[in-house]
C-alpha positions as CSV (number, residue, x, y, z in Angstrom):
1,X,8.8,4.0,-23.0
2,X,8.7,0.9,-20.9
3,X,6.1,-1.7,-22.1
4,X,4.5,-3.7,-18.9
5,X,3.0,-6.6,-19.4
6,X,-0.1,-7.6,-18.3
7,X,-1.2,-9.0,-14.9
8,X,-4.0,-11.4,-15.4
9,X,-6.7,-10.5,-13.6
10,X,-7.7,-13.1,-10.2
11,X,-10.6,-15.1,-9.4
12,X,-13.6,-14.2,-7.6
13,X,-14.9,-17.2,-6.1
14,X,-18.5,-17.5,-6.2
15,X,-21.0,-17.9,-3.3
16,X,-22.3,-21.7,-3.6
17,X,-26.1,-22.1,-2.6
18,X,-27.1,-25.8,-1.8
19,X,-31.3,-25.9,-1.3
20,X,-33.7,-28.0,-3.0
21,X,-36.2,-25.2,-2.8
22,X,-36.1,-23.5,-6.1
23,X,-38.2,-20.5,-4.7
24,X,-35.1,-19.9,-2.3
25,X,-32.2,-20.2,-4.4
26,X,-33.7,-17.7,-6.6
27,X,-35.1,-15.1,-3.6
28,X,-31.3,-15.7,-2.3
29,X,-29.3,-15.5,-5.5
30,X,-31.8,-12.3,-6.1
31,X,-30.9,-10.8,-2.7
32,X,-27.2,-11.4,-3.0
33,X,-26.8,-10.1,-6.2
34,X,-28.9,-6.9,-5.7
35,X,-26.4,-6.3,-2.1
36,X,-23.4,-6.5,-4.7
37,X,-22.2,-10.0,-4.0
38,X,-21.4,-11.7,-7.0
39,X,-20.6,-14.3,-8.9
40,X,-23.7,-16.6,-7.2
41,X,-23.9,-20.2,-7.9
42,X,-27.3,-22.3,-7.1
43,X,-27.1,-26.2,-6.4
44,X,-30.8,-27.6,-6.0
45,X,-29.2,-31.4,-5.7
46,X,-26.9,-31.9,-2.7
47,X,-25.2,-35.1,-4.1
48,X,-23.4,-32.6,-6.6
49,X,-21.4,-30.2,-4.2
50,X,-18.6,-32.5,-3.4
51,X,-18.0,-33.1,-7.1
52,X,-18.4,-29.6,-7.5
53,X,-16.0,-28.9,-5.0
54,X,-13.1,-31.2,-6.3
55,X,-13.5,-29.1,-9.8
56,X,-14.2,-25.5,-8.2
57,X,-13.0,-23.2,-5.7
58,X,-15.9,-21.5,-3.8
59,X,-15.6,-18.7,-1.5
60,X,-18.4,-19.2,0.6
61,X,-21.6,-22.4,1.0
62,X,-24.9,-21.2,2.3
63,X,-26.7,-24.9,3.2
64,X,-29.9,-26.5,4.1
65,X,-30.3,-29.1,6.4
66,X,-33.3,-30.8,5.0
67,X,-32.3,-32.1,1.9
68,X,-33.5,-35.8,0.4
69,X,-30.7,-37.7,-0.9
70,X,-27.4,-36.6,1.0
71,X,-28.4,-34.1,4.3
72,X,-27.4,-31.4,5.3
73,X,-25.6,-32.2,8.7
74,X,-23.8,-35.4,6.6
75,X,-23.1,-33.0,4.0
76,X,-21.4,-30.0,6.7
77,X,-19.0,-32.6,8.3
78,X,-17.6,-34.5,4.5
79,X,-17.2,-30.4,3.7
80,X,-15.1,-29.5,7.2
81,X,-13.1,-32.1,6.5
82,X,-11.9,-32.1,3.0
83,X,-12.6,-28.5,2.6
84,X,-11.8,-26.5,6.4
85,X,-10.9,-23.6,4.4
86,X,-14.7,-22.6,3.0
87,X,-16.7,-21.2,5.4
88,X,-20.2,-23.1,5.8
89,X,-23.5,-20.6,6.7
90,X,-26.2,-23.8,7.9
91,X,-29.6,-22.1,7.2
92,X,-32.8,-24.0,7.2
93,X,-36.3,-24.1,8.9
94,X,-35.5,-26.3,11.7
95,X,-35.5,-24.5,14.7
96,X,-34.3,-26.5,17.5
97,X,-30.9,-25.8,19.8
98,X,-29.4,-29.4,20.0
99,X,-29.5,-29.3,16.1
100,X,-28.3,-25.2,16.0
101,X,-25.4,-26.7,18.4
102,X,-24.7,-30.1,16.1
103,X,-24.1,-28.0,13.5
104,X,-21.7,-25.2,15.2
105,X,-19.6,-28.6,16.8
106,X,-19.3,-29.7,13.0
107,X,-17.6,-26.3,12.3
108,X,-20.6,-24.1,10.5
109,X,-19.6,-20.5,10.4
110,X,-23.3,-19.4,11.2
111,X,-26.7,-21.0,11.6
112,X,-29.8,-19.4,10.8
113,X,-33.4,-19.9,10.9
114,X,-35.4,-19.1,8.1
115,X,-36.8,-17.2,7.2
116,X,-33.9,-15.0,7.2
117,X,-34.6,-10.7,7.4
118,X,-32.2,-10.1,4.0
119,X,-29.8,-7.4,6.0
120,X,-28.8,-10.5,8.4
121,X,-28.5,-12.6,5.5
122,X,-26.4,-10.4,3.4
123,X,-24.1,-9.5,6.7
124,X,-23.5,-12.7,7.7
125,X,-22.6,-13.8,3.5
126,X,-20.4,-10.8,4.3
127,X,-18.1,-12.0,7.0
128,X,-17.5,-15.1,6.0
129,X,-16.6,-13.8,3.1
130,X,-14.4,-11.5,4.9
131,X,-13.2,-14.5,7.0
132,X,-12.2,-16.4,3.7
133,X,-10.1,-13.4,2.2
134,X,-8.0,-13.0,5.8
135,X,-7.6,-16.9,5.9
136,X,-5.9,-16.5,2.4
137,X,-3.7,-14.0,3.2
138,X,-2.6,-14.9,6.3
139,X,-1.8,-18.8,3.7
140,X,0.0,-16.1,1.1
141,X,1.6,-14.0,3.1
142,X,3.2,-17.0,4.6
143,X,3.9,-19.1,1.9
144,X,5.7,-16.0,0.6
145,X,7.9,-15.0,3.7
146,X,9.3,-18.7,3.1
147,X,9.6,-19.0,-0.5
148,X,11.0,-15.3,-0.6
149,X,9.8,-15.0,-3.9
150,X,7.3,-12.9,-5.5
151,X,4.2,-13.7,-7.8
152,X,3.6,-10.6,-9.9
153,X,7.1,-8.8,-9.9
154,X,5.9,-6.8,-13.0
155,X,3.2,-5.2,-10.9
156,X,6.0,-3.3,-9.4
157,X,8.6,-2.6,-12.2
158,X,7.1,1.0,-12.4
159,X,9.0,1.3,-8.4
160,X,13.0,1.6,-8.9
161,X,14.8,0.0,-5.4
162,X,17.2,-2.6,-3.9
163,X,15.5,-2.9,-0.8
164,X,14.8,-5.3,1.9
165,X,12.0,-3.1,3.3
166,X,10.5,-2.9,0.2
167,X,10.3,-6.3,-1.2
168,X,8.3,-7.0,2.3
169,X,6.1,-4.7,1.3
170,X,5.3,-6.1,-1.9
171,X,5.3,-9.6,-0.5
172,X,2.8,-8.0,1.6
173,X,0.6,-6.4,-1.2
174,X,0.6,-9.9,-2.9
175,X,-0.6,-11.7,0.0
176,X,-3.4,-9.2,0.4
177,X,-4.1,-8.9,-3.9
178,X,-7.2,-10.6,-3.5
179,X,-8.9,-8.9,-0.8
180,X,-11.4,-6.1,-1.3
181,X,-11.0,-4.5,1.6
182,X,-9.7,-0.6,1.5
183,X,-5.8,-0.1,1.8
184,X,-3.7,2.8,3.7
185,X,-0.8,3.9,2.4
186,X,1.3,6.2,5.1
187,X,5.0,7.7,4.6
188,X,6.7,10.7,4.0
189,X,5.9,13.4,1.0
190,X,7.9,12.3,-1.9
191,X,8.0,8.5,-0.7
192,X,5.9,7.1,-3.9
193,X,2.9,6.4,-2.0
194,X,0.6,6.9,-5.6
195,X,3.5,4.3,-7.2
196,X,2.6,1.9,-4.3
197,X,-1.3,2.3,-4.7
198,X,-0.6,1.7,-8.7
199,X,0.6,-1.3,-8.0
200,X,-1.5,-2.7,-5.7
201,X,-4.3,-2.1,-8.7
202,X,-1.9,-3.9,-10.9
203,X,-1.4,-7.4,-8.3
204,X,-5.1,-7.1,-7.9
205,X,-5.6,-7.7,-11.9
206,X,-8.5,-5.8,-11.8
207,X,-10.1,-4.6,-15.0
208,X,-11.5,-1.5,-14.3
209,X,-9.4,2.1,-14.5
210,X,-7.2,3.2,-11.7
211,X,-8.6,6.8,-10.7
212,X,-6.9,9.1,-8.1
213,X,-7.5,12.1,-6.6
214,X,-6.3,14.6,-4.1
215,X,-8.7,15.2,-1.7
216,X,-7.0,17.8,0.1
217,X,-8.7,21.3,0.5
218,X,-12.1,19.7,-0.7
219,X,-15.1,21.3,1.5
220,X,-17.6,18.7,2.1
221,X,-20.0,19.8,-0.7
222,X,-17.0,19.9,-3.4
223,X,-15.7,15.9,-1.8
224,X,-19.4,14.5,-2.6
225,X,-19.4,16.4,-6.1
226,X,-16.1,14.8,-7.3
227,X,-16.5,11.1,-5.7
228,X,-20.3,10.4,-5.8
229,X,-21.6,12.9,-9.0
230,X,-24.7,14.5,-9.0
231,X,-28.5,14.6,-10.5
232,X,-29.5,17.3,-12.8
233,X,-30.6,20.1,-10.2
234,X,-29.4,19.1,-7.6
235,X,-27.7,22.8,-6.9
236,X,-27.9,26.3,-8.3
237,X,-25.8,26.0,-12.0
238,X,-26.8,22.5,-12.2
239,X,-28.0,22.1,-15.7
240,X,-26.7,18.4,-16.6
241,X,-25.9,14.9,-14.4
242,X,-22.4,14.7,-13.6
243,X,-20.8,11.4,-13.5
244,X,-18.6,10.9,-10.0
245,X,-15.4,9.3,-9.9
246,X,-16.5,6.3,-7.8
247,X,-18.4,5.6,-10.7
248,X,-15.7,6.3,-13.2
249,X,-13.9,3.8,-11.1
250,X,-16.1,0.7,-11.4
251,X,-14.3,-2.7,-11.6
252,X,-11.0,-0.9,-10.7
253,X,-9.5,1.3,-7.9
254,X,-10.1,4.6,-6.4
255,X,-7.4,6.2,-4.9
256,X,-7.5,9.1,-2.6
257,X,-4.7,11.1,-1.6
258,X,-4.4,13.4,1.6
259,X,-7.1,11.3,3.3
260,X,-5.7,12.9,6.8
261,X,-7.3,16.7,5.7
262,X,-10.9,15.1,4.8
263,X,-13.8,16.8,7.6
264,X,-15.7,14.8,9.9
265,X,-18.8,14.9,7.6
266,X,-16.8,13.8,4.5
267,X,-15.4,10.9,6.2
268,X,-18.8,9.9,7.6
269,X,-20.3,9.8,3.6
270,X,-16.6,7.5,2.8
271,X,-17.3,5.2,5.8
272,X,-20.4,4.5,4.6
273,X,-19.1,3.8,1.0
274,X,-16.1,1.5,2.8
275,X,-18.6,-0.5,4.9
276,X,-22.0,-0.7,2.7
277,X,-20.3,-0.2,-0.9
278,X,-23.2,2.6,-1.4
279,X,-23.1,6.0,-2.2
280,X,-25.8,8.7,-2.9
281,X,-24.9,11.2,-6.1
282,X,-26.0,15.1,-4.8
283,X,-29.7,15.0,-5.5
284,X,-30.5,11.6,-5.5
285,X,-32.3,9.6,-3.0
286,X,-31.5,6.1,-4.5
287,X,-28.5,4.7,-3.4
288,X,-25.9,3.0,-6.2
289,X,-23.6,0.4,-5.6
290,X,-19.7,0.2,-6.5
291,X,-17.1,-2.5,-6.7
292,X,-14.4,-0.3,-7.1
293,X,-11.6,-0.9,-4.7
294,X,-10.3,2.1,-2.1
295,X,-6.8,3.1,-1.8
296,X,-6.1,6.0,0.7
297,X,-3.1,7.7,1.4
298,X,-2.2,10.1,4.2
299,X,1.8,11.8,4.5
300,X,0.4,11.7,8.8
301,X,0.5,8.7,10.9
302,X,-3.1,7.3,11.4
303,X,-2.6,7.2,15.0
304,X,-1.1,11.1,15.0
305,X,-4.9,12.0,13.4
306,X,-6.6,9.7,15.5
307,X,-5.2,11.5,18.8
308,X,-5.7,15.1,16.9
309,X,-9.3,14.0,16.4
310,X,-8.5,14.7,12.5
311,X,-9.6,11.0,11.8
312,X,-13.1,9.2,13.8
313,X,-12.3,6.1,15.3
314,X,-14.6,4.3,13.4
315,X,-12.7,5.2,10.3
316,X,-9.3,4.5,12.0
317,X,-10.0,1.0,12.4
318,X,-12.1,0.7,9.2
319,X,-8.8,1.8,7.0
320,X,-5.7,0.5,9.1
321,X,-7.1,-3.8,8.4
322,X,-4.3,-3.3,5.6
323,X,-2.0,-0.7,6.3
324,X,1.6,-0.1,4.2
325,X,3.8,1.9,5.7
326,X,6.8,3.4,2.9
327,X,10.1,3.6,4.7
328,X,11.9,7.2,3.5
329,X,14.6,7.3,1.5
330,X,17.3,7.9,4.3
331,X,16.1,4.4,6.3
332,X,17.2,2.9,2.3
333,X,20.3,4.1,1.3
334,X,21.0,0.9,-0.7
335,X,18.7,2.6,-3.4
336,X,20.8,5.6,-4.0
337,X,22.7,4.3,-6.7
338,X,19.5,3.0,-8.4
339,X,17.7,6.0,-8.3
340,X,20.4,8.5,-9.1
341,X,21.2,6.4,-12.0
342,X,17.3,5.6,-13.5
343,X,16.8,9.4,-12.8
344,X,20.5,10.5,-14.5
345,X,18.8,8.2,-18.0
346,X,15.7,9.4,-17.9
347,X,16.3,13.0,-17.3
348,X,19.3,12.9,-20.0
349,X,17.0,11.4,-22.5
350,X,14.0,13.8,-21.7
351,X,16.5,16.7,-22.2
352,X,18.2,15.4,-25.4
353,X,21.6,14.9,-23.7
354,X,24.4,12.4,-23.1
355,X,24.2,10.8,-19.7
356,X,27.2,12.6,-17.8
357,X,29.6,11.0,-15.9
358,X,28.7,10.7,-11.6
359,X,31.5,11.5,-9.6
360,X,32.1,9.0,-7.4
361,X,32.4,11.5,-3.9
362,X,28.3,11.9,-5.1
363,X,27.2,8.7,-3.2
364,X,29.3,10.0,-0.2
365,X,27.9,13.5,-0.5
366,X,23.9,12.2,-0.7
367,X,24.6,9.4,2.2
368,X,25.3,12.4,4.6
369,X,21.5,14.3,3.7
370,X,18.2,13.2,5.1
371,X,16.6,14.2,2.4
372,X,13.1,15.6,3.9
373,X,11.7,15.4,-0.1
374,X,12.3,11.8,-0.3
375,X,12.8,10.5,-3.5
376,X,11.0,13.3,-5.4
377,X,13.3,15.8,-4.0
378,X,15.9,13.5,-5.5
379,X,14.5,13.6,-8.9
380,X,14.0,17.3,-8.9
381,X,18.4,17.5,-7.9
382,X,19.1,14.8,-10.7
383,X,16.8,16.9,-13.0
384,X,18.5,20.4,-12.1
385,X,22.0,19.1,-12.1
386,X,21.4,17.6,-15.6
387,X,20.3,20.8,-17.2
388,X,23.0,23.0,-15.8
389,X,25.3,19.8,-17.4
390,X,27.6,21.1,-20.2
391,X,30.3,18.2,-20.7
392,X,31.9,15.7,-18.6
393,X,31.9,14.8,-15.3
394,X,28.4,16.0,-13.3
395,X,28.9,18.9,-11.1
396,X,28.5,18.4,-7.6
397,X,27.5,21.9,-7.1
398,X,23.8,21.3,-7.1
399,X,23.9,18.6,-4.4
400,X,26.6,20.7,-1.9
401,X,24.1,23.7,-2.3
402,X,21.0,21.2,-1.2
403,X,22.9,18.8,1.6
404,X,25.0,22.0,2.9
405,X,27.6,21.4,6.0
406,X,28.0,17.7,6.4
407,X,27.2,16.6,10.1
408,X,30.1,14.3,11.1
409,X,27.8,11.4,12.3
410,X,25.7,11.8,8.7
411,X,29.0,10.4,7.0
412,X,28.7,6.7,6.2
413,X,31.0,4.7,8.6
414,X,30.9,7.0,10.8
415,X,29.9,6.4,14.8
416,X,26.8,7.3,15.9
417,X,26.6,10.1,18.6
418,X,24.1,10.9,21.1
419,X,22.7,14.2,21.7
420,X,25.2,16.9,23.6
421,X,27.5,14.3,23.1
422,X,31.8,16.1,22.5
423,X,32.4,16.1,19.4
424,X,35.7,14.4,20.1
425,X,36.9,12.8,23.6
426,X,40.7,12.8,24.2
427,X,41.5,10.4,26.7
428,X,45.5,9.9,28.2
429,X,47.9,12.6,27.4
430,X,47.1,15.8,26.0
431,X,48.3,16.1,22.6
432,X,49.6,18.8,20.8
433,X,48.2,21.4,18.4
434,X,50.1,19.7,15.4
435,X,49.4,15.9,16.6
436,X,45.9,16.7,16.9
437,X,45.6,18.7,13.4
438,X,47.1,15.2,11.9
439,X,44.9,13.0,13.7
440,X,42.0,15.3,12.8
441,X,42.6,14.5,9.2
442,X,43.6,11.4,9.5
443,X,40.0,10.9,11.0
444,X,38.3,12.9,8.4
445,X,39.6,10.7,5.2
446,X,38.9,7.9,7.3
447,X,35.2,8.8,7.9
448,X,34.8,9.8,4.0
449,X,36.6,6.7,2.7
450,X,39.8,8.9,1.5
451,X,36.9,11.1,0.0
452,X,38.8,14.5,0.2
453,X,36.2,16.7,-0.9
454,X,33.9,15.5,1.7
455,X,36.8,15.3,4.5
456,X,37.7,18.5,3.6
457,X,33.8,20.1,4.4
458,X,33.9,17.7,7.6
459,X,36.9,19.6,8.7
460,X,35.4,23.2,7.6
461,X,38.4,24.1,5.1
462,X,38.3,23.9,1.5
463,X,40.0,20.8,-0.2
464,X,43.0,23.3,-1.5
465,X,43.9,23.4,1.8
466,X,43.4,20.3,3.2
467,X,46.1,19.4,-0.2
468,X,48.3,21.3,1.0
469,X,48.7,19.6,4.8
470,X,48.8,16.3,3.3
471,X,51.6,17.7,1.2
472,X,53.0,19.1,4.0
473,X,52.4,15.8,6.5
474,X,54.2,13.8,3.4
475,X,56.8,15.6,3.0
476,X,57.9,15.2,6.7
477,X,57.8,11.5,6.5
């Protein structure tokens, strides 16, 4: 069993209030807290903030304007310019456009009047937070492209590969590890799209549990049961309150798989759990908050259900602001070796046997299949060839039964053909029956790398025969 270490978990910068009205630092704190926006940190003396600021990172600074001491507007342009990265709401009780205008030329990301409806209040807290995290990854994201180095690498020993694509992909997941914003995961059944959403729990340190579910073949009643819970009789049967797995999920991740089979009605309830992180358990008219994190994962191109009118628009957009796509395993043959050989150890070990021995025409034999069951499919091979293992060298008779005929242009090395392309072009002088049989082979072990098992299937003979025209070529020279 393989130990990983521990990620630690980030930072959430806290929301900096600078107001020398005690009565509105605590009716603002109150508000902010009770919308879910936390950690909230009051200043009631503005000639503190910018010693503040040299000692702590904030995420976002909601200031007055008339403050004694150091004011506002003097305050807003020191913060632009040692600090551009913090977003700066201006809200005060001074009402006049030439100041409202000041203050937007100075760089404030909002200005608003008070006194302030709380909705407006908390949406505008909202986007510049939203602002803040997409400034940040954008810096990550960048700063990681250059370096080409990664932060958390454990995050993602659980995920066997060797390649490019997928390092960019976790370059990608870093850059976006602090952001609380849902993720979509798209690629082909068997890709490792739940391995992927594990680790992006793991880069985000967070400290609650990871909790997935499939929500395929959920009717909309049986979607609302599982995520959001219910009250006790809320429905026929009942009897006690059932805790949902949003819930179960607090301070961690939520991950839910299928997302391209939910109905229109279920995605409406999710939207609203996306967008206002509130849900409403069966039975209850009091909404509850969560500050668990939303994964989804779909085997269906988001655009392909958009067009289908199997996902709403609204929900299109709302989930594809961080979308990972997993590349199948045929666009990464460089992980072949990798995975054969993690899957030959671990399935050895599982069965109580000695690793056998991989031919080496294997590699040549899986670069010619497409495999349409991605890496699992590999596994489950690995897994079948192992327990039919006796001694020795692997039999290759599990993988010839799954890959079948070899298409020619499936071969590593060899050229790519279009479609109703010849199969073979012969340009100048005719050649005979016995020219062309030699360059035919000669072809063959050239396109399987002198592999004569699989230049023997590319030819459509068996590789006793095949022996015995080399033997015969040979013995002619």
């Amino acid at each position: 069993m393989t130990v990983r270490p521990e990620v630690p978990p980030l930072p959430r910068f806290p929301v900096l209030l600078v107001d020398d009205d005690p009565d509105f630092l605590f009716s603002s704190e109150t508000t902010l807290r009770a919308s879910g926006i936390e950690p909230v940190r009051a200043v009631a003396d503005s000639r503190m903030v910018l010693s503040l600021l040299s000692g702590t990172e904030v995420a976002v600074i909601v200031l007055d304007l008339s403050m004694p001491h150091l004011p506002g507007e003097e305050l807003l342009k020191t913060i632009r310019e040692e600090y551009p990265h913090v977003p700066v709401i201006v809200m005060t009780g001074v009402d006049e456009v030439e100041t409202a205008v000041s203050c937007m030329r100075n760089g404030a990301f909002d200005y608003l009047v008070k006194p302030v409806e709380s909705s407006r209040f908390v949406s505008v807290v909202q986007r510049a937070q939203e602002m803040r995290e997409l400034q940040e990854e954008v810096s990550s994201l960048k700063r990681r492209l250059l370096s080409g180095k990664m932060e958390t690498p454990e995050a993602f020993s659980g995920i066997v590969t060797n390649s490019p694509k997928m390092f960019a992909i976790f370059q990608y997941l870093e850059a976006i590890a602090r952001s609380t914003q849902p993720v979509l995961i798209t690629g082909e059944t068997g890709v490792g799209k739940g391995l992927i959403a594990r680790s992006v729990h793991r880069t985000g340190g967070r400290s609650g549990p990871f909790v997935a579910v499939s929500v395929a073949g959920l009717d909309d009643n049986m979607f609302s049961d599982t995520l959001f819970g219910h009250q006790k009789g809320a429905f026929t049967g009942a009897d006690q309150p059932r805790e949902g797995l949003v819930s179960k999920a607090a301070g961690g991740t939520l991950f839910l798989d299928e997302i391209g089979d939910l109905r229109d009605s279920s995605q409406m309830k999710l939207l609203r759990l996306l967008e206002e992180r509130e849900y409403y358990p069966l039975g209850s008219d009091v909404p509850r908050r969560t500050d668990a994190r939303v994964i989804c994962a779909t085997n269906q191109h988001p655009k392909d259900l958009l067009s289908a009118g199997k996902l709403r628009k609204d929900m299109y957009y709302r989930l594809t602001g961080h979308h990972v796509h997993v590349p199948p395993l045929r666009e990464r043959p460089e992980d072949l070796p990798l995975l054969v050989g993690h899957f030959l150890e671990e399935t050895a070990g599982s069965l109580g046997k000695k690793r056998p021995t991989v031919p080496p025409e294997l590699f040549t034999l899986l670069s010619a299949y497409d495999f349409p069951g991605n890496v699992r499919e590999l596994k489950m091979l690995i897994h079948d060839a192992v327990a039919r293992h006796r001694s020795g060298v692997l039999s290759l008779e599990v993988f010839r039964e799954a890959v079948g005929p070899v298409p020619p242009s499936r071969v590593v090395g060899a050229p790519a053909s279009g479609a109703g392309e010849e199969p073979l072009r012969i340009p100048g002088r005719f050649p005979t029956l016995k020219e062309a049989e030699g360059y035919l082979v000669s072809e063959a072990l050239k396109r399987s790398k002198d592999n004569q098992g699989v230049a023997a299937r590319l030819l459509g003979i068996t590789r006793q025969a095949l022996n015995k025209r080399l033997t015969r070529g040979s013995g002619k020279t």
